[in-house]
N, C-alpha and C positions, 0 to 999 in steps of 0.2 A: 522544246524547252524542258519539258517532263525526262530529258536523256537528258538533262545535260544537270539538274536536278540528281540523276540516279546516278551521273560521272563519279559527281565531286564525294555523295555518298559513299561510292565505290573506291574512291581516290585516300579518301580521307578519313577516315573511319576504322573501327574496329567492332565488327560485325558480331553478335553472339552469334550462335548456330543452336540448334535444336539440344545438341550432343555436345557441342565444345565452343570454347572461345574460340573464334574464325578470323582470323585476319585476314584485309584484302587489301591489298600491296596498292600504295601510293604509284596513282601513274598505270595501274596493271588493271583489266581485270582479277585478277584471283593471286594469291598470293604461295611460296613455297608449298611442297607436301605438306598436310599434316606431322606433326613429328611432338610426341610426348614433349615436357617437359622433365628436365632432368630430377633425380630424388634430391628430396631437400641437404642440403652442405650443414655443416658443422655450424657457420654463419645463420643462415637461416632458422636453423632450431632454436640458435641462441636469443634471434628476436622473435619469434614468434610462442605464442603463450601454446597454442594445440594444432597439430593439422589434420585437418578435415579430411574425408573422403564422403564420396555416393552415401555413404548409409551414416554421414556425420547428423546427431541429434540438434535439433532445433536451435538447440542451447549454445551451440558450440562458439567460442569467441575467436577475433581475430585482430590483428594487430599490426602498424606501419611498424617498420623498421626506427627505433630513436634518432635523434636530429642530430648531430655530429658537436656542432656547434658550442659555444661559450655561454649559451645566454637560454634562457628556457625560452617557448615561444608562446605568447601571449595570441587570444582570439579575437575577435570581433567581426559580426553581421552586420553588412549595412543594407539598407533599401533606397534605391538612387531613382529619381525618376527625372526623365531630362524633359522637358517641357517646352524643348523647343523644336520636336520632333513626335510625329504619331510614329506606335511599332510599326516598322515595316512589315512583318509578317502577321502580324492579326491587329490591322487597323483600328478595328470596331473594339479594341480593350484599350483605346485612349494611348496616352503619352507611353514614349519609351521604358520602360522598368529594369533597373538591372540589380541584381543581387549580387554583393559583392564582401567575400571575405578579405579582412585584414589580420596579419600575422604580423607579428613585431616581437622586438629583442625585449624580454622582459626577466624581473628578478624569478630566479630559481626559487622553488617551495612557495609563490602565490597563483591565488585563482583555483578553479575547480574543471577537471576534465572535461574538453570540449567534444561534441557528437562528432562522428564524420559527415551525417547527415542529418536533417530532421526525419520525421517519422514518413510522413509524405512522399518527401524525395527521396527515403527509401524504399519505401511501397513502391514508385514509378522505377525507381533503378533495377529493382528485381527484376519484375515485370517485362521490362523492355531488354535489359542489356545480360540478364545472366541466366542459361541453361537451364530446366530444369532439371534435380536427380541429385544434385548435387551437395542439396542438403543446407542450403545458402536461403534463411530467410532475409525479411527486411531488419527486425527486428537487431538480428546480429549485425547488419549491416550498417546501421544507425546505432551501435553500440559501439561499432569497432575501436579499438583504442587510437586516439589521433597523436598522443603525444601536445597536444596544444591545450591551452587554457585561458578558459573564459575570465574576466574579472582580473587577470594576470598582473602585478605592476610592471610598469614601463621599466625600463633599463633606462639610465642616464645617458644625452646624449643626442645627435642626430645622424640620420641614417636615409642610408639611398632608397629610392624607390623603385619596384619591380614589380610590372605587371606579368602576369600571367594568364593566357585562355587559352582552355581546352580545346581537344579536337569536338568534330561535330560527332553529335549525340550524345556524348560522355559531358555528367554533370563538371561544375568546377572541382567538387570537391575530390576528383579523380588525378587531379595534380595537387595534392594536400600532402604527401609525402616530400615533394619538394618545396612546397612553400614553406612547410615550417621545418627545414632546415635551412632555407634560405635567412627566415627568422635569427636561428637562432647563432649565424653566422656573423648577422648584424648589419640585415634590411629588412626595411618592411614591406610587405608585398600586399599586391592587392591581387586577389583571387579572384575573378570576374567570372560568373554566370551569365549567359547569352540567353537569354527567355526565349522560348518556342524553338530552339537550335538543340537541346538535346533531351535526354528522360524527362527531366523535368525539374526547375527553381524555385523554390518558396518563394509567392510575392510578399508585399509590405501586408496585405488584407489575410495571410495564411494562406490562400490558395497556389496549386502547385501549377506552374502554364507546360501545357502540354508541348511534347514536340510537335511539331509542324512541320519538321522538316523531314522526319523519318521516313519513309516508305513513300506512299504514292500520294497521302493524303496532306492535306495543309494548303496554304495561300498559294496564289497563281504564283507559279514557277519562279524561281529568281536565277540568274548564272552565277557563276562559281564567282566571277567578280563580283558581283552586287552584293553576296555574301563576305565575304572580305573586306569591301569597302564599309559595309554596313558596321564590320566589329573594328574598324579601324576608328569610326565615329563613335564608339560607345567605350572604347579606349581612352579618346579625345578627350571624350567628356568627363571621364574618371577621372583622369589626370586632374582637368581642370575642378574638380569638385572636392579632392584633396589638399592641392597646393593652393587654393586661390579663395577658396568658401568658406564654413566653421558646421562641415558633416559628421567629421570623425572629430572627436575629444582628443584624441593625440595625435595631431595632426602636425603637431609642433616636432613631432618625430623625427618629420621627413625633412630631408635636402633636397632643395627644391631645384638644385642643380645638378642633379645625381639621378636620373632616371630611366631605367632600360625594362626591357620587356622582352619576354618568351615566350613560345605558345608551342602545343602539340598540335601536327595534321593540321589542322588547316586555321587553326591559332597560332602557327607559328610562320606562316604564308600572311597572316593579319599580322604580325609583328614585324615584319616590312613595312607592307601599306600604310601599318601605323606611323613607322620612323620616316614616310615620304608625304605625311598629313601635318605631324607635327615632331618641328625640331629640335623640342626640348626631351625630346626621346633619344638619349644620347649612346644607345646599345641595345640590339638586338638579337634574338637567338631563336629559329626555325628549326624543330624538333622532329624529322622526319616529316614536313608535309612540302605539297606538291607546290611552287608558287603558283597563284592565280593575281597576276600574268607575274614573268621574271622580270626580277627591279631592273629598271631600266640603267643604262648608263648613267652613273654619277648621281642617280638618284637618293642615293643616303648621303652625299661628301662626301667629308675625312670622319665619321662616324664610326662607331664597331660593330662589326657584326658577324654570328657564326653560325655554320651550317653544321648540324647533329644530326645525324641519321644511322641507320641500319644499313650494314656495307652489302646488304644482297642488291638493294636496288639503287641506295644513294652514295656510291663509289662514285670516284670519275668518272665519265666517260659512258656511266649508265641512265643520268636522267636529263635530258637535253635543259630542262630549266633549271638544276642547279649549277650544271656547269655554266650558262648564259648568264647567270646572277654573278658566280663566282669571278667569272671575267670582267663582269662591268664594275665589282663594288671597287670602291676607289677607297676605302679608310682601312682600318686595323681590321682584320677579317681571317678569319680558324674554319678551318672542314675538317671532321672527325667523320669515318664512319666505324663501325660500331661491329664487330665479327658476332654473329649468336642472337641476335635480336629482331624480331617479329616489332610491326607498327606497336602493339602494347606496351612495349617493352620501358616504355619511356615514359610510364602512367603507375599510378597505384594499381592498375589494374595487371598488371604483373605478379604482384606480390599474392593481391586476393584470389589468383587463380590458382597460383600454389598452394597457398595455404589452403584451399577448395579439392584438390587434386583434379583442379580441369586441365584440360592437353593448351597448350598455347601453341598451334602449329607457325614452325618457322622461326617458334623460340628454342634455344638448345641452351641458353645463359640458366643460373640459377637467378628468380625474380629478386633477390633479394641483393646480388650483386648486378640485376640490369640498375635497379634503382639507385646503388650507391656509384656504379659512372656516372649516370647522371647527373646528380649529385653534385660530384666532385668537379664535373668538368665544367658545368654551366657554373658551379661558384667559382670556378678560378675564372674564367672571362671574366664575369660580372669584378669580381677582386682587380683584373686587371684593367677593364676598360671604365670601372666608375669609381674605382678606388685608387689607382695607382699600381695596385701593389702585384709585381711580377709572379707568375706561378710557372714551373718546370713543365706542367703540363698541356700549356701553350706555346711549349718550345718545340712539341713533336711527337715521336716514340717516347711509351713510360714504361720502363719495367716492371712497374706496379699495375697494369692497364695495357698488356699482351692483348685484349682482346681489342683495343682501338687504334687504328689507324690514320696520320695525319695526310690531309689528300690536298692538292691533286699530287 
């Protein structure tokens, strides 16, 4: 059980390394050569305030690429305890916790800069997920410019909802470049933190819950399913503590008929699980992770859902469980894979390695256009499968997006 524990790890994940960001290929032991990432593009300088190297001073800042969108993107923390469940992975800390950001469409010029992280789960992000040498404290990292804002006014109006979880290890706020352009597109999302599943979440008390799942230490083993199912139920319960309770103040936001979800690695294998737990999840989208197990036949319906990946390993014909999904989904359903892009590539943690100058082996994209495919392609689904509204880029080949390929 402790291998099958270091599988999903190895499956799902995006490994620092002593010397460099290391990626270990979904499905593989080990992933492409190393290989530099490319010098920063015209694009990139233009969003980022400085780039860093090895001998970048303490001080140095860093910065997401801005949100595309109409509407600026408003913040909010919430602290969720579900109470009709002990954590699965550390028992003995009482009821389930989940830390959970909201982004939402709000007016332009209110509210006041929101952190990327708190100070804590910056100190744990260092720590666990990023190289040392590189000149990357916490400090800057919990400064980083988010483009979101706390205290924000709402934008008029109702709006879909979109869940989002990270792969394993990586905090939530490592998919904060898509959420708050998701934001500011005109959804609100919910950003869901997994307690004990990666560096580390601020709980409701300030304290930061360690991973448990990392390396070899933490609760008696669980498999790659139980992990899955587990965030497929802490999904559940988000939904239901949005649309149905009085947690969040603007909660009046959301359409409550309009609900889809995404995840990196092995949050995006949970955004199945989730849309075969509960049916008001009307859109999915699996961002390079492995499923744990493949959706079964006709297990989502006439549902949406789309497969994102990295064309080294998630083409056709190279990973026995997305093409077994792809065969069985039965509704509205996209495969992209993605030419130049490493597991990272799909995370803020793209962005922050460039601006770091760490190597992203197996990345060859510049981080700053992996993030804007992303971007683009997951908002044209979600545009098309909870809004109606058709996008070109669901149609195939884009000559704007040579680097992505429509499969099978």
């Amino acid at each position: 059980m402790v291998t099958n524990r270091r599988r999903l790890a190895a499956s799902a994940i995006v490994a620092l390394s002593v010397s460099a960001l290391t990626l270990v290929g979904s499905g593989a032991a080990s992933a492409a050569a190393p290989h530099a990432v490319s010098a920063y593009s015209a694009a990139a300088s233009a969003h980022s305030p400085a780039s860093t190297s090895a001998s970048t001073p303490a001080s140095a800042q860093y910065s997401l690429p801005a949100p595309t969108g109409r509407y600026a993107a408003g913040e909010d923390v919430l602290h969720l305890t579900d109470a009709s469940r002990l954590d699965p992975w550390n028992p003995s800390a009482g009821h389930r916790q989940l830390t959970v950001s909201m982004l939402y469409p709000a007016r332009q010029g209110t509210g006041q800069p929101a952190p990327y992280m708190s100070a804590g789960e910056a100190a744990n992000f260092v720590a666990l997920r990023v190289p040392p040498g590189f000149g990357v404290t916490a400090d800057a990292v919990a400064a980083l410019q988010t483009h979101a804002f706390t205290g924000a006014k709402a934008a008029p109006g109702k709006f879909p909802l979109i869940v989002l979880s990270p792969g394993l290890e990586n905090p939530r706020a490592t998919l904060t470049s898509l959420a708050t352009d998701l934001a500011s597109r005109g959804y609100v999302v919910a950003l869901v933190g997994h307690p004990y599943e990666d560096s580390g979440e601020q709980l409701a008390d300030g304290s930061i819950a360690p991973c448990l799942w990392c390396g070899q230490s933490g609760p008696d083993p669980a498999s790659n399913e139980q992990l899955v199912s587990s965030r497929a139920v802490d999904v559940k319960f988000v939904v239901d503590q949005l649309t149905g309770g009085h947690v969040w103040g603007l909660s009046h936001l959301i359409d409550k008929c309009a609900v889809g979800m995404a995840g990196h690695s092995v949050g995006g294998a949970s955004a199945a699980a989730a849309m075969e737990a509960d049916p008001r999840i009307r859109a999915g989208v699996n961002m390079d992770g492995t499923f744990f197990p493949a959706v079964p036949a006709g297990g989502l319906g006439d549902r949406a859902f789309m497969m994102f990946g990295k064309q080294s390993d998630h083409s056709a014909g190279d990973a026995p469980d997305w093409d077994q999904t792809w065969a069985d989904l039965t509704g509205y359903k996209r495969w992209f894979a993605v030419d130049g892009e490493a597991h990272a590539s799909f995370t803020d943690i793209a962005v922050l390695a460039e601006e770091a100058s760490m190597p992203v082996p197996g990345q060859s994209l510049d981080g700053f256009r992996s993030i804007q495919i992303t971007r683009d392609y997951v908002a044209a689904f979600f545009d098309k499968a909870l809004k109606g509204i058709p996008s070109p880029l669901m149609d195939g080949a884009s000559p704007a997006y040579p680097e992505v390929a429509a499969q099978p």
